[in-house]
Structures are given as C-alpha cells and as structure tokens.
C-alpha positions in Angstrom: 32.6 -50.3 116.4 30.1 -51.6 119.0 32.1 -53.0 121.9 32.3 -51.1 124.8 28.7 -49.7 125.0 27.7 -51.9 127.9 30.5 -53.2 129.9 28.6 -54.6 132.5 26.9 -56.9 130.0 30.2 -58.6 129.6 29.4 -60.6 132.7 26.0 -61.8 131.7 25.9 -65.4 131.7 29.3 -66.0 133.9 29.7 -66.0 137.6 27.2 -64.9 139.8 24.1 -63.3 138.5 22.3 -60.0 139.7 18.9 -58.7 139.2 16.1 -60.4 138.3 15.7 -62.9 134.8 13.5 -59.7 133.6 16.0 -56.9 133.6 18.8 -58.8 132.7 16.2 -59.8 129.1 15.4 -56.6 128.8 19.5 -55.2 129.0 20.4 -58.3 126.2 17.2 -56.8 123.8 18.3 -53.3 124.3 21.7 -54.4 123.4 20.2 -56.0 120.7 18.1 -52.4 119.6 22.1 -50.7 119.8 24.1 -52.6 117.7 22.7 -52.2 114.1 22.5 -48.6 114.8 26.5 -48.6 115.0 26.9 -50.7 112.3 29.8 -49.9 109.7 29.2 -47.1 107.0 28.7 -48.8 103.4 31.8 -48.9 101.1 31.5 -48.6 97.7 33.6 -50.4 95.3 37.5 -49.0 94.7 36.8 -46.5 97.4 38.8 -46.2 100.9 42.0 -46.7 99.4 45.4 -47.7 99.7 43.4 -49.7 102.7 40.5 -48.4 104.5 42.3 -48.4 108.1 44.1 -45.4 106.6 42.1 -43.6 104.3 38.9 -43.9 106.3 39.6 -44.6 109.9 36.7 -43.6 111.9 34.6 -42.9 108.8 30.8 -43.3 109.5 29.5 -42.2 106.0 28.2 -44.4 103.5 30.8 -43.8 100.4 30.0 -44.3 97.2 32.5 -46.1 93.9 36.0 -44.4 93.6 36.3 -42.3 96.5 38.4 -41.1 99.2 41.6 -42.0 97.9 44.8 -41.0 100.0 46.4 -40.3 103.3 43.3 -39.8 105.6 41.3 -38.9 102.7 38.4 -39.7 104.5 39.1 -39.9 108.3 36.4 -38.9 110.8 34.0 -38.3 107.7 30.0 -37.8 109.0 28.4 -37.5 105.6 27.6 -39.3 102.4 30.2 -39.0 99.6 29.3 -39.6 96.0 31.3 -41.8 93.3 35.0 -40.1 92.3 35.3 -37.9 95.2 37.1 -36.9 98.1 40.3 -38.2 96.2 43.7 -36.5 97.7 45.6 -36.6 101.4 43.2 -35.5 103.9 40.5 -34.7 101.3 37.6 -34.9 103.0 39.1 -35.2 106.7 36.5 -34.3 109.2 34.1 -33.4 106.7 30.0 -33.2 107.6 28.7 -32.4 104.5 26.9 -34.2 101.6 29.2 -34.7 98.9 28.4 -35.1 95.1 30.3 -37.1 92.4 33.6 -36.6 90.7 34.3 -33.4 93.9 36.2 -32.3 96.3 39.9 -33.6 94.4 43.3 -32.4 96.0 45.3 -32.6 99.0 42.9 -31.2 101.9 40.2 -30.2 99.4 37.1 -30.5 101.6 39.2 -31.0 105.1 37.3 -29.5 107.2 34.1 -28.8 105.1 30.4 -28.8 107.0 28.3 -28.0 104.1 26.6 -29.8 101.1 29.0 -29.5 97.7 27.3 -31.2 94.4 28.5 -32.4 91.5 32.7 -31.4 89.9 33.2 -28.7 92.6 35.5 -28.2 94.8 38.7 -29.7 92.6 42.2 -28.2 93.5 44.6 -28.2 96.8 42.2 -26.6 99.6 39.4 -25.8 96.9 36.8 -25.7 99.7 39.1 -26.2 103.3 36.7 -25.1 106.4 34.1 -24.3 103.8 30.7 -23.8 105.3 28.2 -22.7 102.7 26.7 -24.8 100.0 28.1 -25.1 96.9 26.4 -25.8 94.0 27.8 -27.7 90.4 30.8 -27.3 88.9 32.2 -24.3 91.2 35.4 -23.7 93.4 37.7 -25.1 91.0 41.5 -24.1 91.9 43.7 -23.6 94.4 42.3 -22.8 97.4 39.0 -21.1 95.1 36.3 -21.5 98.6 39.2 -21.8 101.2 37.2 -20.8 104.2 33.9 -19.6 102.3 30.9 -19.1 104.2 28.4 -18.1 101.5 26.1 -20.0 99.7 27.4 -20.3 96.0 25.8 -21.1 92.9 26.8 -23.0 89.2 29.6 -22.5 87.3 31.1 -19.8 89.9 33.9 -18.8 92.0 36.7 -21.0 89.7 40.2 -19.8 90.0 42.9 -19.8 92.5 41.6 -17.9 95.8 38.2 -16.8 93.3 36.1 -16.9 96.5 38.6 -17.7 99.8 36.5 -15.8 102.6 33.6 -14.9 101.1 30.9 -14.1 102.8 28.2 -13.2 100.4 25.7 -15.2 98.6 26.8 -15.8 95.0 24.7 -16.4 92.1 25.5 -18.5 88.9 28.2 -17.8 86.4 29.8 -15.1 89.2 33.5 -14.6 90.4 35.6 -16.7 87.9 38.8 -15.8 87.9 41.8 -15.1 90.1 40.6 -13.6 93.7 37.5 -11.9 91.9 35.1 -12.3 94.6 37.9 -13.1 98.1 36.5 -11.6 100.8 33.7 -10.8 99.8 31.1 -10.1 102.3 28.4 -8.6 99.9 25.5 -10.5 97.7 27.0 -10.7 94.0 23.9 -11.9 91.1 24.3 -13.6 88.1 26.7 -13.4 85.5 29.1 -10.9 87.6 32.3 -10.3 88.7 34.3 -12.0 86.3 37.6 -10.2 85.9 40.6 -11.2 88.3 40.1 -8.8 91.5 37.0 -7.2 90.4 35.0 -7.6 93.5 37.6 -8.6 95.9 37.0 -6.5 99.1 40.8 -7.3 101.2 39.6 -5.1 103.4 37.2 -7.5 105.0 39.8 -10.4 104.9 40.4 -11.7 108.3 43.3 -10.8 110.4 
C-alpha cells in the first residue's frame, strides 16, 4: 500500500502553498520514484485463496499458480513462492525464504521459515516451522521432519515424523529417513547415512 508515505504532500495543490515551485516538483517526482517500488506482489493464477485479504494479507512476494491456500497461508510473506505451495493454515506465515514448487503443504508447514526450500519438501503439519537452513529436493517430508532445523540439508533426506527437528548439522543426500534418525543432531552426517528410526538422534542436545 503506498498511502501514507508523504503526508504533507496531501496538501499540494490546496490552500496555501509553501516553498518554492522547485521543491514542491521535485517532492511530486520523488513521490513519483516511491510508488512503483511499493507496488503489489504478483499473484499467480488460483493462488491466495479462499480470498487474498485472508490468505495473504500483507504479503509482498510475488506467488506463483496454486499456492498459499488457507487461513493466513501466506500472511506477512517476504519471498517468492513457487506453483503448488505453501498450501495449509498459516503455511508459509512470516516466511523469508525462496520457496520451490509443489512444498511446504500442511497446517504451519513453513510458518516461520527464513531459508531457501526447493522443489516437494517440506510436506506435513510443521515439516519445516522456524526452519533456518536450506533445504534441498524432496526432503522434510512428515510431521514436523525440519521443525526448528538449522542445518543445511540435502536430496531425498531427513523424511519421517521429527527425522531432523533440531538439527544442527549439515546433512548430505539420501541421510536421516526415518522416524527421529537424525533430531537433534548437531554433528555433519554424509551421504547415504543414518537411515534407521533413532540411529543418529543425539536427545541430549535437544533444547530445553
């Protein structure tokens, strides 16, 4: 929304002028310079549903077809959404990352969330909530899988209900796929590892 920015240029043109024909040209261009730059994000087609004043009030990312779909799916969202995402009450509430296609699906999936998430991750109730690292394709599938991860994770890893909820550690690709394998994690885990429900869970390190 752009009014408001310069109240005293309400009065240009009525009543009794100040300043000289100069400054008051130069106030109009400026206001002129201001307002595309707080245009309206771009909507994509089927998106911002059931209407946009309540999925995406106060959204200033540009969202893509099919997305943000619910209660304040979208509210205060900073960042560019993909096609089919951010689908679920407060899905993507407050979120300032980049977000891929067909991701980030399920009530408060990516509320919170300030990092990039590609393509099919991030599907399931609080799949990536307060999420920080980026994630990379088709990871952080289940309940709560990323809930407050801080690591940067890889493809195809950390699916399955609280696989990676407060990790810390970098994960690599095809890592931490099942039930709490990798929560809490604070160390690096490689490739192909930690696949078994618990295996390199470290409750320990969980957070008071």
């Amino acid at each position: 929304m752009t009014h408001g920015i310069f109240p005293g240029c309400a009065y240009l043109g009525k009543g009794k002028q100040h300043g000289s024909p100069t400054v008051r040209l130069l106030l109009v261009l400026l206001v002129g310079l201001v307002l595309p730059a707080t245009a309206g994000a771009a909507i994509g087609q089927g998106s911002c549903l059931p209407t946009e004043s309540v999925a995406c009030e106060d959204n200033t990312g540009d969202i893509q077809n099919n997305s943000c779909i619910g209660v304040d799916a979208c509210e205060e969202n900073t960042a560019a959404i993909g096609n089919s995402s951010c689908i679920g009450v407060d899905a993507c509430e407050t979120n300032m990352g980049a977000i891929g296609n067909s991701s980030c699906v399920g009530d408060e999936a990516c509320e919170n969330n300030t990092a990039a998430i590609e393509n099919h991750s991030c599907i399931g109730d609080e799949a990536c909530d307060g999420n920080t690292g980026d994630i990379q394709n088709n990871s952080c599938n289940a309940f709560m899988a990323c809930d407050d991860n801080r690591g940067d994770i890889r493809n195809n890893s950390c699916n399955g209900d609280l696989a990676c909820e407060d990790n810390r550690g970098t994960i690599g690709n095809n890592s931490c796929n099942a039930a709490s394998a990798c929560s809490c994690n604070i160390s690096p885990i490689g490739d192909n590892q930690c696949n078994t429900p618990g295996e390199c869970a470290q409750p320990a390190q969980c957070p008071l």
